[in-house]
PAMIKE-762348 format. One record per residue: x, y, z of N, C-alpha, C, O in turn. Coordinates in steps of 0.1 Angstrom, whole numbers, plus 5000, padded with zeros to 4 digits. Layout:
BEGIN
XYZXYZXYZXYZ
...
This chain:
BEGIN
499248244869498348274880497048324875497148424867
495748274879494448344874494148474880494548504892
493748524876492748604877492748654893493348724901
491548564891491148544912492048534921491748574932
493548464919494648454927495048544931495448554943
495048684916495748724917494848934924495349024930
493748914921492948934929492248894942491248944946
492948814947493148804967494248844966494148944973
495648844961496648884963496849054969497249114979
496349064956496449234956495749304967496249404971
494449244972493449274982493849234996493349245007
495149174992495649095009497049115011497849045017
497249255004499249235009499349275021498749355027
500349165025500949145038502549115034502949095023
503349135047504549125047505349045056505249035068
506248975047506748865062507648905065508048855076
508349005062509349085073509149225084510049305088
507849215085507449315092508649355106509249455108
508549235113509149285126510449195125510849145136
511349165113512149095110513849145120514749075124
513449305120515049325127514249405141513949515143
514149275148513749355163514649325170514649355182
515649245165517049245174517649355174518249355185
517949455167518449555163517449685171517949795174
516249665175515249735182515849825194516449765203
515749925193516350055206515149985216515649935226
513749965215512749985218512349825217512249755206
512049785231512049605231510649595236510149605248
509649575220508349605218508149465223507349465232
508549385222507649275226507149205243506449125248
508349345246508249275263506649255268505649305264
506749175277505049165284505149285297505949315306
503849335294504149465307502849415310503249365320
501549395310500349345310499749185314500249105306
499049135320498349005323496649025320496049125324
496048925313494948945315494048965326494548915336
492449045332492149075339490749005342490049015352
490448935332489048895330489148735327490348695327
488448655326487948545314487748585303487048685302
488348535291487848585282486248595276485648695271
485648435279484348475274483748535284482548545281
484048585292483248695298483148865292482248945294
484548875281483848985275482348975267481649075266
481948845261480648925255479248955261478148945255
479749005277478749075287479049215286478349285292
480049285279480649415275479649475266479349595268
479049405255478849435247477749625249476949655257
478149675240477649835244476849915230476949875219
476050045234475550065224476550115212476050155201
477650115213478850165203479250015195479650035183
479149925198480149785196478949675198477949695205
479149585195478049415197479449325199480149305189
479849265213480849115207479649015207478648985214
480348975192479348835191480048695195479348595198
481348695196481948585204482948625209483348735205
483848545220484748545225485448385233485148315242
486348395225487148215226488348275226488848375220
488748205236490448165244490748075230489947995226
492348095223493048015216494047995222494848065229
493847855218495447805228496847775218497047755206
497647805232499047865219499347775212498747665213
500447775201500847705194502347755186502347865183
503347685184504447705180504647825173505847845170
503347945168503348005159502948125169503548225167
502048105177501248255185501448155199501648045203
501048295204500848285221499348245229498648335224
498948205233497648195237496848325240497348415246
495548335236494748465234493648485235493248365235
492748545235491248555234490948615222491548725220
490048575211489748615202488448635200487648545199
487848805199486948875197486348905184487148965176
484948885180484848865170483549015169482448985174
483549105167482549215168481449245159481049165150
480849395161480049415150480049555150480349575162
479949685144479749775147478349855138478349875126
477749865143475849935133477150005119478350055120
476049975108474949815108475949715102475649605103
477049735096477549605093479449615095480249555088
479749695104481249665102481849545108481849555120
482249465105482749325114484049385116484549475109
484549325126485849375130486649225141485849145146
487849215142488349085153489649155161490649215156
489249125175490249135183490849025183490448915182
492049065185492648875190493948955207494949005202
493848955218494448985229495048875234494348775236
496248855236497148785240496948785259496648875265
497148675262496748675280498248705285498448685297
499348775278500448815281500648925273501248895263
500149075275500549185268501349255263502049285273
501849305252502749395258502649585255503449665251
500949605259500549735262500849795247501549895247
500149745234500049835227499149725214499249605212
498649805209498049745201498549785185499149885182
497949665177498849635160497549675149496849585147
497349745144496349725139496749725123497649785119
495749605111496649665101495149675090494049665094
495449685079495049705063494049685058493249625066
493649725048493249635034493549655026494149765028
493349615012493949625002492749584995491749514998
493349704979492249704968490349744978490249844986
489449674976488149714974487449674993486349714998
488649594999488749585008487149475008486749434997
486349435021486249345021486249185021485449095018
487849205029487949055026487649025046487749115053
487348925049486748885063488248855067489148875059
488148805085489248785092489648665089490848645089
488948585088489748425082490648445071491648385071
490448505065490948535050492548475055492848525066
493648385049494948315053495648425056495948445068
496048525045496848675048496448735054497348805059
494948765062495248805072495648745082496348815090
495348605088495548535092497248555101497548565113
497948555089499448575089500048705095501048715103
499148795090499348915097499548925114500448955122
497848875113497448875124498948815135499448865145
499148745132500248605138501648635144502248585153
501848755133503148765129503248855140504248845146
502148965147502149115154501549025167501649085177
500848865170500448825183502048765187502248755199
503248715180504048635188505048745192506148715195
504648905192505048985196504449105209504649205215
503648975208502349015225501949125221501949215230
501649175208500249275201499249255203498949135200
498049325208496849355205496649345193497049455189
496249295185496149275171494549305167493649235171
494349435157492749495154492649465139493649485132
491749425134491249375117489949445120489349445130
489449515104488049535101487649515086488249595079
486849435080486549475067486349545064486549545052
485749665068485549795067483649795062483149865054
482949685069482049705065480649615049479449635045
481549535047481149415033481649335033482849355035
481249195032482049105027482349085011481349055005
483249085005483649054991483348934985483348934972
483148834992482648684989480948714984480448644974
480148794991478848824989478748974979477948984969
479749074983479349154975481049204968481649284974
481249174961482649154951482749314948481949394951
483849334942484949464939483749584941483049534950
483349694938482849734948481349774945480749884945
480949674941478949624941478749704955477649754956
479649724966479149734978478349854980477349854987
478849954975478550054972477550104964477550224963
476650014958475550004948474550044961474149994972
474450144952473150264959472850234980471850204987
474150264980474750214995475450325001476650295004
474950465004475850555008476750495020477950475018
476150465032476650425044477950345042479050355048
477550255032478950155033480450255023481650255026
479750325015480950415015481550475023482750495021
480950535035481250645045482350535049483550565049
481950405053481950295060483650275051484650345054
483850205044484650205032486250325031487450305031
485350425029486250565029487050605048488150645049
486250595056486850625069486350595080487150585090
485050575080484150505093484850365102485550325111
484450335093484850165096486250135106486450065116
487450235097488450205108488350265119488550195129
488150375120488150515132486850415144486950435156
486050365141485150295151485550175153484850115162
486350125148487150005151488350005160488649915167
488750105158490150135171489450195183489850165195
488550265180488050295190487350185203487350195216
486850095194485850005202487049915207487249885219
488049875197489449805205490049885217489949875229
490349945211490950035229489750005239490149935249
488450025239487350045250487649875256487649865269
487949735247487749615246488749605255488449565267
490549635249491249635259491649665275492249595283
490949795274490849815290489849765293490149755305
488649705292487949655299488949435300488649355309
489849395292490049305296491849275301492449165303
492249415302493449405312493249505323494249535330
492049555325491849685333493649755333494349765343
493949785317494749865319495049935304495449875294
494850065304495150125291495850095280496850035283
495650125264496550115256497750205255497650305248
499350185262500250265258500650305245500950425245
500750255234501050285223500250185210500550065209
499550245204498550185190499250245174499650355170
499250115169499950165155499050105149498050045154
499250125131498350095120499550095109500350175107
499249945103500449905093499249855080498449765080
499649965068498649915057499749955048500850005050
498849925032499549955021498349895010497449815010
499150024998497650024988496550104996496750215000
495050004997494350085005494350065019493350075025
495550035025495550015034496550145041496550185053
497450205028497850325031497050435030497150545037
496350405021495250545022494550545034493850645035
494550465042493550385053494350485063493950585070
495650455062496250535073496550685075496550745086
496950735061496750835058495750915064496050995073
494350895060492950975062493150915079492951005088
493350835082493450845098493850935104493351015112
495350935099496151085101495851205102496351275110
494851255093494051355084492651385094492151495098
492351285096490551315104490551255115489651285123
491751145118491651145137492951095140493550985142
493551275140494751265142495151165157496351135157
494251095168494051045175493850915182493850885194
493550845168493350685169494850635169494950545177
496050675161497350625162498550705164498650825160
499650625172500250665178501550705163502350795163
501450615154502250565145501850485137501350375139
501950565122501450495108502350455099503150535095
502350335096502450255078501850285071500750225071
502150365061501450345046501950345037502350455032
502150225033502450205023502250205009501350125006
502650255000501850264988500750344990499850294984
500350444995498950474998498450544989498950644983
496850464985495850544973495050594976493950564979
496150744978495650874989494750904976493550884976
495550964967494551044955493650944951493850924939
492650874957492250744954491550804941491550744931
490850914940489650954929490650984916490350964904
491651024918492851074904493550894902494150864892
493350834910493950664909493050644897493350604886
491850674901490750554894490850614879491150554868
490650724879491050804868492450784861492350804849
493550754864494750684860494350534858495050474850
493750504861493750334860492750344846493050304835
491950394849491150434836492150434819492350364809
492550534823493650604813494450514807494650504795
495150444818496250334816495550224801495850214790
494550174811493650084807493150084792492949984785
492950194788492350274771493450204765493450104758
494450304770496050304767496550224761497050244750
496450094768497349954766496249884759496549824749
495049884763493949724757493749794742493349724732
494149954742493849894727495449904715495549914702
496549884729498249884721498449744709499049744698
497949624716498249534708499349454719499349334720
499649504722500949484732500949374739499949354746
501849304740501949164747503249154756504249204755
502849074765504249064776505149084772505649194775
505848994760507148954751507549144753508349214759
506649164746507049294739507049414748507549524744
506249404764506649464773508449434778509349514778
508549324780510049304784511149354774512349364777
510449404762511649454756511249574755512249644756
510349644755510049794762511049824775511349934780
511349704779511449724798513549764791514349854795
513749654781515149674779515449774775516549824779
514649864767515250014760515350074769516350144770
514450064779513950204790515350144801516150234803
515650064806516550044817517850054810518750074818
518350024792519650024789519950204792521050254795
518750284790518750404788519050474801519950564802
518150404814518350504821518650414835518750464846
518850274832519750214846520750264851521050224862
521450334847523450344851523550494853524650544856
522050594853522050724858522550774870522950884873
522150594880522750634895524150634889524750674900
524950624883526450584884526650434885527850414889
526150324883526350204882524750094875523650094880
525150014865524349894865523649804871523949684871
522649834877522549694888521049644884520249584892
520849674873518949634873518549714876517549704870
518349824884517149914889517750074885518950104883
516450154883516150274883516250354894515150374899
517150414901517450484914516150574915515350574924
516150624907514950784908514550784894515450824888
513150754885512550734876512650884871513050914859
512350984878512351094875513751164863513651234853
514751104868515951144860516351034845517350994840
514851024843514650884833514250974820513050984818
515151034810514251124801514151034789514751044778
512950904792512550824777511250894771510750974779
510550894762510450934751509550814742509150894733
509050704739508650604734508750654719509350594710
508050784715508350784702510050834697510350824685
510650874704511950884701513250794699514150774691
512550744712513450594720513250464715514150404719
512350394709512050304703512350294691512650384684
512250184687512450144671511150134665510050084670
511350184656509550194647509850064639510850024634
508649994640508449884628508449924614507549994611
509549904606509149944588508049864580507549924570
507749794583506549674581506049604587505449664595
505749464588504849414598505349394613506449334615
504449444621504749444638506049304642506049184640
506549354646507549204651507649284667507449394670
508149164675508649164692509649254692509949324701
510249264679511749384686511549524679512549594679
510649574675510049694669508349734675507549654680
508049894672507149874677506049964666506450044659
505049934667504250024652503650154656504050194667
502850234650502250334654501250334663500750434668
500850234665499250234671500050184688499450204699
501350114688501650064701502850234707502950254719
503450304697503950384701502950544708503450634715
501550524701500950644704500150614716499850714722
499650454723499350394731499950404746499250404756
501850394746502550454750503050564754503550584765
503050684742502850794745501250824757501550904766
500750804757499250774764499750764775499950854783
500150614777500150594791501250654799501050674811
502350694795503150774804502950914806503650984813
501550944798501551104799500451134813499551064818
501051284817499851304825498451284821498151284809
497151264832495451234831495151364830495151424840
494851394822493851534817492351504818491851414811
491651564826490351554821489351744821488951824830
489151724806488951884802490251964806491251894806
490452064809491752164813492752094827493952094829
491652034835492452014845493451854847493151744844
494951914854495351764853495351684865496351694873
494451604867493951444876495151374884495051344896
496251364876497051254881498351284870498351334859
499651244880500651304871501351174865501151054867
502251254852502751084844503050994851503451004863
502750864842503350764857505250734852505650754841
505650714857507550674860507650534854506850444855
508850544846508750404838509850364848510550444854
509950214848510250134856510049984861510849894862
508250014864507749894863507149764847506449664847
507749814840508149704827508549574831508149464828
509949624840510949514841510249384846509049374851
511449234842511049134848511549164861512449234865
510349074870510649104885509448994894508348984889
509648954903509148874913507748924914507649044917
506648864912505248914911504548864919505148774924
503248894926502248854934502148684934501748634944
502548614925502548504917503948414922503848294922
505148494925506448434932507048344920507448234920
506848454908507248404897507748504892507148614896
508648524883509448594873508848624863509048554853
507648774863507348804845507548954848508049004859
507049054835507149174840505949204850504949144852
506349324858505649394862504249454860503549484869
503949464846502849494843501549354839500549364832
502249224848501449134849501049154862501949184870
499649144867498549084858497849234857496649254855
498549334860497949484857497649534848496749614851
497949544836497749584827498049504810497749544799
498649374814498849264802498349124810498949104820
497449054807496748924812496648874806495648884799
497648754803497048634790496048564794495448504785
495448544811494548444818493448514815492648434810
492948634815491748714814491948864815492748944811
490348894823490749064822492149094831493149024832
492049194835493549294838493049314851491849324853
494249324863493949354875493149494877492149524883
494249594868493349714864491949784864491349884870
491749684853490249664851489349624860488449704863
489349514867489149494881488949604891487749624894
489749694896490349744906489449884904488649934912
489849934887488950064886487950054884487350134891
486649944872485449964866485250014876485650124877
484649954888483549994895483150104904482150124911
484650204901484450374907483450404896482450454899
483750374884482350434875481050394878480150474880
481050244877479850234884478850264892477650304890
479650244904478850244914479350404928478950444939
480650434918480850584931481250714926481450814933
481250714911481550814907480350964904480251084906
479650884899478050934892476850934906476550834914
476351044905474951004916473950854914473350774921
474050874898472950774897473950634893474950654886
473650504897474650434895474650354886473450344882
475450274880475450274862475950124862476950124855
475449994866475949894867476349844854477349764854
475949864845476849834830477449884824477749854813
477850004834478950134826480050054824480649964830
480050124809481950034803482650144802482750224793
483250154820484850234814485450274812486050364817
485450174795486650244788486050334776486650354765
484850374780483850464772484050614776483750704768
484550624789484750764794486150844787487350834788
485450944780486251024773487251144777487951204769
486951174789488351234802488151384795488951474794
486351394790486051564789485551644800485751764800
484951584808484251674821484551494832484751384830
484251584844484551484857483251484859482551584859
482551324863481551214867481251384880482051464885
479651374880479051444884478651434902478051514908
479451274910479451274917480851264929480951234941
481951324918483551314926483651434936484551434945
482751534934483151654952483151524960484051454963
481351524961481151414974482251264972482651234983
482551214966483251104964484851134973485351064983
485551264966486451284972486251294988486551204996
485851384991485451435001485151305011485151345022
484851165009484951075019485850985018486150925028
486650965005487450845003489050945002490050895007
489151054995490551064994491351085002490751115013
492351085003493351075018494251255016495351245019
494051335013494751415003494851535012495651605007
494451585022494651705032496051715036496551605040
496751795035498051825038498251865048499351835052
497451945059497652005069497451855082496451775084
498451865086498851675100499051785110499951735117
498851915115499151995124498651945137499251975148
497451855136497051815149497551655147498051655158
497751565144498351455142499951485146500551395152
500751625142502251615149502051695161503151745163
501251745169500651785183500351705185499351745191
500251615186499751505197500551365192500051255191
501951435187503151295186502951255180503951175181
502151195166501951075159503351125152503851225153
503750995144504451015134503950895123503350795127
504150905111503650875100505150885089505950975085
505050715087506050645079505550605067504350575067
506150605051505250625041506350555033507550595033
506050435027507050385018506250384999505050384996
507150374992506450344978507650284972508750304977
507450174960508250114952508150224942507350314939
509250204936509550334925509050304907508950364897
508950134913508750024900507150004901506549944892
506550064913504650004912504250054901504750164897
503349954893502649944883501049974881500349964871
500850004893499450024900499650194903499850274893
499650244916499550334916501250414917502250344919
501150594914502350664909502750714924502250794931
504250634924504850734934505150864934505850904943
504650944924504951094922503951124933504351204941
502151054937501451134943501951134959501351224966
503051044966503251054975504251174974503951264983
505051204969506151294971505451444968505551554974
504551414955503951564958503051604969502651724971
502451484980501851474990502651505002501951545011
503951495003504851505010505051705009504951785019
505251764996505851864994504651984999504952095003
503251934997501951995002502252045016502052155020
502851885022502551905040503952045044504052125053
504851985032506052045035505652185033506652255036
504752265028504552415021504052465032504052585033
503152345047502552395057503452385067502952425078
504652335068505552325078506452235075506552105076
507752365070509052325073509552225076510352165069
509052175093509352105100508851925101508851845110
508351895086507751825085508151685085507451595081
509551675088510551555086510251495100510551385103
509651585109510551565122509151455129509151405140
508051435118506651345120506151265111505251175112
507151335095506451225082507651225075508151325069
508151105075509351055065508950945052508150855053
509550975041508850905032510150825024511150875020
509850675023511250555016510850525003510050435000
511450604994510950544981512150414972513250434968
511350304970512450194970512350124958511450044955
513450154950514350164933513549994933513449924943
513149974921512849784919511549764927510849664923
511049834937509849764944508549784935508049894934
507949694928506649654924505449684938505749694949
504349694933503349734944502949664959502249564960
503649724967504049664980505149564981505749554991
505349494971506049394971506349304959505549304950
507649224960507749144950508649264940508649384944
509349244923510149324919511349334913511849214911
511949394910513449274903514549404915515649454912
514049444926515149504933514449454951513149454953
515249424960515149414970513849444975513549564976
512749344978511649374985510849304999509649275002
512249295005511649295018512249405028513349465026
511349425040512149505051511249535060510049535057
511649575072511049605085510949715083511649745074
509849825089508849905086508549915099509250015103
508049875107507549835121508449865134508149915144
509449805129510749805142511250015144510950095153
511850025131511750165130511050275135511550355142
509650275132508550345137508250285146507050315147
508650195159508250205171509750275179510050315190
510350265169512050325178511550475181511750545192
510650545165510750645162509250685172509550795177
508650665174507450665184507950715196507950825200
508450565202508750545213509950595225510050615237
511150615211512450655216513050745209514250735210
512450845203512350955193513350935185513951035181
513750835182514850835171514750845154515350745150
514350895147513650935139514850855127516050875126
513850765118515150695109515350765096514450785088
516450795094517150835082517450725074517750765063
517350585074517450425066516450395068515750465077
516050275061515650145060516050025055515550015044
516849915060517449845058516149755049514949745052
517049675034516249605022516949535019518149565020
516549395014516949315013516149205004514849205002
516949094999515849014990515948884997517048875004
514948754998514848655005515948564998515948584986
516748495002517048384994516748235002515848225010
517548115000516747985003517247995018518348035019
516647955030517047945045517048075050517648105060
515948185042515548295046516848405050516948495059
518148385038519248435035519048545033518148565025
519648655037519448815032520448845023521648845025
519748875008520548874997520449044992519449114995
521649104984521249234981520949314992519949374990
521249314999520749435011521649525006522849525001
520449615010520849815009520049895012518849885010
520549995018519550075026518450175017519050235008
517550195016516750295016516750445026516550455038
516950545019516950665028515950705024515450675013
515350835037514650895039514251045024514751155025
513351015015513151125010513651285017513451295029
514351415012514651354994515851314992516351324981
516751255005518251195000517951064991516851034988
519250964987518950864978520450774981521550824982
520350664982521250574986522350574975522050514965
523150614976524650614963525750534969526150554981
526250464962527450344961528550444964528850544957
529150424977530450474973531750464967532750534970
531550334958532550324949532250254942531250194946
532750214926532050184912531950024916532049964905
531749934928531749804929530449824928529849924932
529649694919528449634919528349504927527449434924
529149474936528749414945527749474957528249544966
526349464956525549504964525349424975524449464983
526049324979525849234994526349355005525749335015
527149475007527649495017526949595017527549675010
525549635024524949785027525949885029525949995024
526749815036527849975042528950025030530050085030
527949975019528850015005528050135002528650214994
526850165006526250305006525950435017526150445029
525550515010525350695019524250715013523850665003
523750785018522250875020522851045016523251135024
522551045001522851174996522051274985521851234974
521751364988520751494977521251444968522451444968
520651394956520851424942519951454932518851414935
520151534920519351594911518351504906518851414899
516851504909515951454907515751464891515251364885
516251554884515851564864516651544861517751524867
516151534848517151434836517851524830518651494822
């Protein structure tokens, strides 16, 4: 897979099992409670000093969606945003993502699909690029000497975009939004997060997945990573046999074999211990000094001067496992090893240096020049718009929201440690923090998706039970696709900090009800 594939990918994850077990639903989200109230093109006589509609077309249904009006917006000076309203409601609206540098438009196929998947469930369905298009101004040029589109970028864009949808809605069912959710991941969870954080009010109920809350300590890890490995030597081959030491060592910690890492944390490897040193020239099944001290690197905590940025990342993601690509390599393709070109990595972080880290902006800054002694002279203000990182949701769980938070244990991108120490923050401010933010951290899952352990699951159905019908989930049912859309490997995910354990030494993983949801010792 090139390059660019593989950057839309990463900028467009989406999920086909979002609303996969709504048979199973307490809460029968799809019903129609609503009829349209207007013509549709008669919304772009709405148009107001908050919002511009620039078009509005009726789509007619099709085997796939329901028949709808599709709203195409603007908000000063450049956020584009699309409604798509179903002429059969069912009184809540879907709103979801972006991913990586964001700016991808509403045509874009994945969203497309998104879109699709939340209309044949008679959703209000809300998209915004947050303000750029990526076709015109790529990974984040956007930002080049552009404060607005950062503001825009970091938290604007969405918060004025739900806003103008709800206004949209009642003006075309003359009847309010009962219940609004937000389904992202990557930056589509940080997206939701800081919603949470700064308007505890736009959602009723959040997805975030993966979220690159600590987005300014990310970029600074991706940094770090990046040094790390481009100058190891290191080649896939010899990633997958990194992946063998590290999983013979610490796969069977849960009490059984199965390919995955239950809890990385209880993983005590070591690279210069645990490895085989080359006695002479580098070969695939040994490793030399320059790839052992490279490794030492990348699993260590981000230091920059005294303070520490970002915590080690969890080994894990090495393994072979299902990639953005729907192909079998390791995990740290196309992130960090690219035989097609540069590294997703690379991609994803230069251009915090560039164009958001520093006041003055540095379009040829290289990177991997930054020596991690003092912090870029413009990260207060940087933080301060883009990170998702406030612990206190005190007005987000007053006024009901609840906030659902998943991570793969195997992402290769960003560290599930920042969600659980983000979890323990909120927890230092209230106790009672289970009862509005639960967090699924899931053994084998690669970044959002794809992985060598079960990565599909509903997300969606859950958090409207849990919204709607207060039933607050302790699981999440996972599973892997097989041919005729077969559910293979299913097993539950529990609720941080319990952990799904076998209750007996079968490695037959087809029967979920072969596990429990139980505390166990997080160290090694």
């Amino acid at each position: 897979m090139g390059l660019c594939c593989a950057w839309v990918l990463a900028s467009n994850v989406t999920h086909s099992s979002t609303f996969a077990n709504y048979d199973d639903a307490q809460i029968k989200y799809a019903k129609i409670r609503h009829s349209a109230q207007m013509r549709c093109k008669d919304l772009v006589s709405t148009s107001n000093f908050n919002y511009t509609i620039i078009a509005a077309s009726e789509i007619a249904a099709t085997e796939s969606i329901p028949i709808h009006c599709r709203v195409s917006g603007l908000v000063a000076s450049e956020v584009r945003f699309e409604v798509n309203l179903p002429l059969k409601w069912n009184a809540r609206i879907y709103m979801f993502g972006n991913g990586g540098l964001a700016g991808t438009p509403a045509i874009d196929p994945l969203k497309q699909f998104s879109r699709n998947q939340a209309l044949m469930q008679n959703f209000v369905t809300v998209y915004t690029d947050t303000g750029h298009d990526r076709r015109v101004e790529p990974g984040g040029t956007f930002a080049h000497n552009n404060f607005h589109k950062l503001v825009d970028y970091g938290f604007r864009a969405v918060h004025l975009t739900i806003a103008s949808a709800k206004a949209i809605v009642q003006d075309f069912y003359a009847n309010e939004v009962s219940h609004s959710y937000w389904h992202g991941c990557s930056t589509g969870g940080r997206q939701g997060m800081i919603s949470a954080q700064r308007f505890p009010n736009d959602f009723d109920g959040i997805i975030a997945g993966a979220p690159a809350a600590n987005y300014s300590g990310l970029k600074f890890s991706q940094a770090w990573r990046v040094a790390a490995i481009s100058r190891s030597g290191l080649t896939e081959e010899e990633v997958l046999v990194l992946a063998d030491h590290i999983y013979r060592q610490c796969d069977n910690l849960d009490g059984v074999a199965d390919g995955l890492i239950a809890d990385p944390r209880r993983c005590d490897f070591d690279p210069n211990r645990d490895l085989p040193k080359c006695k002479g020239q580098d070969k695939v099944d040994c490793f030399d000094k320059q790839e052992i001290s490279s490794l030492t690197q990348y699993y260590a905590p981000v230091v920059i001067g005294d303070e520490k940025i970002y915590p080690a990342m969890p080994v894990g993601s090495e393994v072979l496992g299902l990639t953005y690509s729907r192909e079998q390599r390791s995990g740290w393709f196309p992130w960090l090893i690219n035989d097609q070109g540069p590294t997703l990595l690379d991609q994803l972080g230069s251009d915090f240096f560039r164009y958001m880290a520093y006041i003055e902006d540095r379009p040829e800054y290289d990177w991997t020049e930054f020596e991690f002694e003092m912090l870029p002279d413009n990260i207060a203000d940087f933080r301060a718009i883009v990170d998702a990182t406030d612990p206190d949701l005190s007005a987000f769980k007053n006024g009901g929201g609840k906030l659902l938070s998943y991570f793969g244990w195997a992402d290769p991108d960003i560290n599930p440690l920042t969600l659980i120490d983000y979890h323990n923050q909120v927890k230092s401010l209230d106790v009672s923090v289970d009862d509005y933010f639960r967090v699924f951290l899931m053994p084998g899952l690669f970044h959002c998706q794809g992985g060598a352990g079960p990565d599909q699951f509903d997300v969606m159905t859950p958090l409207i039970d849990w919204v709607e019908g207060g039933m607050a989930p302790d699981q999440v049912k996972t599973w892997k696709l097989g041919k005729g859309n077969q559910r293979l490997d299913q097993r539950p995910v529990c609720a941080y900090p319990t952990q799904a354990t076998r209750q007996n030494s079968t490695q037959n993983s087809e029967q979920a009800h072969m596990f429990a949801c139980a505390t166990t010792n997080s160290q090694p």
